[in-house]
N, C-alpha and C positions, 0 to 999 in steps of 0.2 A: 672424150670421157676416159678418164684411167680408172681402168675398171678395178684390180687386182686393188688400185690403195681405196676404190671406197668400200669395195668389199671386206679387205686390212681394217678401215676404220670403224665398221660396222661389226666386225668380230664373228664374222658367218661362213661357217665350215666349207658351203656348197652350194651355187648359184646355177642353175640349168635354163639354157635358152633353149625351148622346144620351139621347129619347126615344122612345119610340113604345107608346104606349095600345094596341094591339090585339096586339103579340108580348109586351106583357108587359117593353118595354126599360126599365130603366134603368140608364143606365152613363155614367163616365167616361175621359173619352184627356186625358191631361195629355200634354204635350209640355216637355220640361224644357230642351232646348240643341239646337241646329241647326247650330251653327258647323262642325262635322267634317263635314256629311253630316245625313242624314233620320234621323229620331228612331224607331229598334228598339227594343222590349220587348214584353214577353208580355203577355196575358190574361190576368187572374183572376176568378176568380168565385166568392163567398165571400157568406155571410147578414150585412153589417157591421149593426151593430146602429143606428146612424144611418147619414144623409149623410153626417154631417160624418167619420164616423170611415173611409165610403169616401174620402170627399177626401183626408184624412190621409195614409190609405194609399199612394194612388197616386200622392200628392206624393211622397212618400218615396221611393217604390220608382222616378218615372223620374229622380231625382235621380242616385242609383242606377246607375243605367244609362248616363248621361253619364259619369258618372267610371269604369266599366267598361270602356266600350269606348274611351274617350281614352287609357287604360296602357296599353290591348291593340294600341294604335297603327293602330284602326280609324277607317276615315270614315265613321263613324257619330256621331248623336248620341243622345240619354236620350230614352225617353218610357216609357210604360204604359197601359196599361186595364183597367180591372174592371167587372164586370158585380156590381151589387148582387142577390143571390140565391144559394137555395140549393140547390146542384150537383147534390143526391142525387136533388131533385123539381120544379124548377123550368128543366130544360133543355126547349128545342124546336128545330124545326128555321128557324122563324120567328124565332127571337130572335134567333139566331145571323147569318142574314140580312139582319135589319132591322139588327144592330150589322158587319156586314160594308160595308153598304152606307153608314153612315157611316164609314166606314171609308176608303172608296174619295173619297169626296167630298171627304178631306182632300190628295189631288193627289197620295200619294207620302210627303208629310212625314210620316207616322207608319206604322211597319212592326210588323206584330203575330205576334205568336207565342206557343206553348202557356206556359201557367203552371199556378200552383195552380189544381186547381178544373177543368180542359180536356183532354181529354181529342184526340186524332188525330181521330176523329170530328167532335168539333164542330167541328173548324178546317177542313174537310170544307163546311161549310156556311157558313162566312165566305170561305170561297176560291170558291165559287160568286159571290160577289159582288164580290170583288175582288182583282186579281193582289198585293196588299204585303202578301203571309202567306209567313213563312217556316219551316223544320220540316212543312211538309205530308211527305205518302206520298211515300215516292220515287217510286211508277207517276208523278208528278204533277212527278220531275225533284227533289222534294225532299231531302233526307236524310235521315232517319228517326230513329231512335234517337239523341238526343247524347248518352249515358249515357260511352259508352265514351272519348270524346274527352274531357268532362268529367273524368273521371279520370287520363288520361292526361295533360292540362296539368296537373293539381293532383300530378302525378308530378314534373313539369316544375319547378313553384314547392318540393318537397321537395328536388330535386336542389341547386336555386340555394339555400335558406337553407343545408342541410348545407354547403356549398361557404364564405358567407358564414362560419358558426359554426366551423366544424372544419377547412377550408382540403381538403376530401375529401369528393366528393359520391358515393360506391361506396353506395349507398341498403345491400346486402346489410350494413354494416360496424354496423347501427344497430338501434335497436327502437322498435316504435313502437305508439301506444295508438290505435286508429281507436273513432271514436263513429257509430256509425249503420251499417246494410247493405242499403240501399236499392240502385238501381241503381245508383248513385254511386260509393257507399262501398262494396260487394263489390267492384266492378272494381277499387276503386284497391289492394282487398285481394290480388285477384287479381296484380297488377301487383307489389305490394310480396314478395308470396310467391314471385314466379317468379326475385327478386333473392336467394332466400334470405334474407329479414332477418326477425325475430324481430317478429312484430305478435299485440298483445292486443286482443281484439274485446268490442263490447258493441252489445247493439240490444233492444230488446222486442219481437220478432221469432223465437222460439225456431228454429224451421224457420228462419232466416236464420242464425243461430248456430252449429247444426250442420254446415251448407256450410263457413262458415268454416273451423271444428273440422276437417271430413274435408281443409283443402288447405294443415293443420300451423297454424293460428292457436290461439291460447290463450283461452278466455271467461273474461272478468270480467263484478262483478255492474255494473249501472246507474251505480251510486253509487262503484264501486269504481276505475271506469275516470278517475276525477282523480289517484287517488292509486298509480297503478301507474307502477312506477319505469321509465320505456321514455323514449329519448332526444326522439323526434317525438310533441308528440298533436296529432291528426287527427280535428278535429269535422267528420263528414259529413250529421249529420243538424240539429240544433237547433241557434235562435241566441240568443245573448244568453249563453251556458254560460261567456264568461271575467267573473266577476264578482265581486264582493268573496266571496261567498262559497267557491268555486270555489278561485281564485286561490292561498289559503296552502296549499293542499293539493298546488299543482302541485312535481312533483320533474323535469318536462320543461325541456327547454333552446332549445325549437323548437316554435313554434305554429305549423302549415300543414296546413290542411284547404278541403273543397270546402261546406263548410258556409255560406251566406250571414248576415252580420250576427253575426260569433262577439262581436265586442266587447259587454257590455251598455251601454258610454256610453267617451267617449273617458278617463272617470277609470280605466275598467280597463288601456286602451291605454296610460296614462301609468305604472301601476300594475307590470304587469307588465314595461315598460321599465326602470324604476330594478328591477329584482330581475335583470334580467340575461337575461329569455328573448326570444328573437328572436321577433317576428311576423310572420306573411307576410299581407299583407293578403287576406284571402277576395274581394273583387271583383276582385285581381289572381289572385289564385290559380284562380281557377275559372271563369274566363272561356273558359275552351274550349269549352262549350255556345253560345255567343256567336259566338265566332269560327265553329263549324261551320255555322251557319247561317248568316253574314254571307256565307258564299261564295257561297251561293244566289243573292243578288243578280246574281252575274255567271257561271253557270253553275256547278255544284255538281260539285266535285270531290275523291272520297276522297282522294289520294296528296296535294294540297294541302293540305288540310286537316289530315293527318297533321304536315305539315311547318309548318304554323300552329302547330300548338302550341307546336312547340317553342322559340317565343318567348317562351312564358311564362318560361321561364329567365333570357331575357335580361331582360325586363320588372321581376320580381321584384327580380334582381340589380341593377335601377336604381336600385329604391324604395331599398333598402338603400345605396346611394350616395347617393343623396341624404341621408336621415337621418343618416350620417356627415359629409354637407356640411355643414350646416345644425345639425346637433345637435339632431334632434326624434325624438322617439319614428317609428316606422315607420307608424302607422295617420298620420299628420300626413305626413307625406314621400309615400303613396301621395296623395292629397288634392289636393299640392302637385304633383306628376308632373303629374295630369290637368288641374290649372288650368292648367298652367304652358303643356301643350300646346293647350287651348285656345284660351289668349288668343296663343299665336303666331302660330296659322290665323287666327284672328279677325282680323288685322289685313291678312290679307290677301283676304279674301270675305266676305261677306253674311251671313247666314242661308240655309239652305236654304229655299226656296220651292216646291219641290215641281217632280214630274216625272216619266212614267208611267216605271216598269220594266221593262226587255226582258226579262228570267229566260230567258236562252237553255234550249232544252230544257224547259221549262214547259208541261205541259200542263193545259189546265183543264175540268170537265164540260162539255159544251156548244160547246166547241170556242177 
């Protein structure tokens, strides 16, 4: 593995191997862009069957994260960490500690919060170590659940493409195919039913299906939900679902879901441009988990936060100018949003270098 060129390739300031022989650590914090601000993303923790293919990952995933919070017109920048291991048997209260406390050592520049694989518990036990966690308990000043905010901006990015496509963002006017009913995807169920609009559900989730069912939603089967005639479909669970395969079956006019990585490569993004469906880019569209916890940094405030979302509107509604500027498919125009603001700050500050957090209202064990 030459480390230094895929790091060079990947364009990522700061790559950290933490160890520690006796909790059992090992993990990576990639930091991928600092130019907005200190580098936020989650934890994960997952069994990758190599290094290389955790490296991979959490390359990926803080790339990710820069260009998330850049459209969301956050001062933040991208980073990640994954903890190599698996979640079901291999959690401790020492592990979490020993990866908190490298954590802490990196000044500031990298801010952690739950992902796959973490549970409020374990972040319980890296916040004992160091104030840059955000999403902890609220007793703790934090916010808790983003479920609902997450929905509700991905409510936000439906309003703006309807608006974009139909010149009429009345969400009730429309029908729409939701895929997944996690915490995500119910709420944004919930949300879309309270408008009275026509939504067909699907989840492998029975008990999540029948909720749907009793609050007027329609089940389809797994497979069925590509080819159901509804004007919006709404991936909230899986990614990689717009793909050669997929795609000729679609009879949607509007792809906007809170699903992360819906494209399976930028040939679908290009694919489903020339056929005419609009895309809302999923790291523009669901950035309201994001936003809810960025607020943390400066004191955590629901009514705020509420009124955070409601950018996604405008945000979405950019991407979509842009792509008309330029003539590029929409997943390319999102892309080009986030560099573009980038490199405008960039020319006027440093990289972040780190800097402890006040988290007004923060309270931590121990004092």
């Amino acid at each position: 593995m030459d480390l230094f060129k895929t790091i060079h390739e990947s364009e990522h300031e700061q790559v950290v191997f933490c160890h520690n022989k006796d909790a059992g650590l090992k993990a990576i914090i990639a930091i991928h862009n600092t130019t907005l601000g200190p580098a936020l993303g989650g934890l994960r923790m997952w069994p990758y069957e190599t290094e290389q293919a955790a490296l991979d990952d959490v390359l990926r995933l803080s790339k990710g994260m820069t260009y998330k919070a850049s459209v969301s017109g956050l001062n933040l920048g991208g980073g990640k960490s994954v903890i190599i291991g698996d979640p079901a048997k291999d959690k401790s209260e020492e592990l979490f500690r020993a990866l908190g406390r490298f954590i802490d050592s990196l000044n500031g520049r990298y801010i952690t919060a739950e992902d796959v694989g973490i549970d409020v518990n374990d972040m319980e036990y890296v916040f004992q170590e160091t104030r840059n966690v955000v999403g902890v308990h609220q007793v703790h000043g934090g916010s808790g659940d983003p479920s609902p905010f997450t929905a509700f901006g991905t409510l936000q990015g439906i309003r703006a493409s309807l608006h974009d496509k139909f010149d009429n963002d009345d969400v009730g006017n429309y029908s729409f195919a939701v895929q997944g009913l996690g915490h995500v995807g119910y709420e944004l169920v919930k949300l879309l039913r309270a408008e009275n609009a026509k939504v067909f559900v699907t989840d492998i989730n029975q008990e999540a299906i029948d909720e749907a069912v009793e609050i007027g939603c329609e089940a389809v089967g797994l497979e069925d939900i590509y080819t159901v005639d509804a004007d919006v479909f709404s991936p909230c669970a899986l990614g990689a679902i717009v793909n050669e395969k997929t795609i000729p079956e679609f009879k949607f006019k509007i792809i906007c879901g809170a699903a992360n990585n819906q494209l399976a490569d930028d040939a679908a993004g290009d694919d489903i441009n020339q056929r005419g469906i609009l895309y809302a880019p999923d790291y523009a569209v669901n950035a309201g988990g994001l936003m809810n916890v960025a607020i943390e940094l400066e004191g955590y405030n629901r009514e705020r936060a509420s009124r955070m979302m409601r950018t996604i509107y405008y945000n979405v509604g950019r991407i979509f100018q842009i792509a008309k500027r330029d003539n590029i498919p929409t997943h390319q125009a999102a892309d080009r949003m986030a560099q573009e603001r980038i490199v405008a700050v960039g020319k006027l500050k440093l990289p972040f270098m780190g800097q402890p957090h006040r988290f007004p209202g923060r309270v931590r064990n121990g004092g």
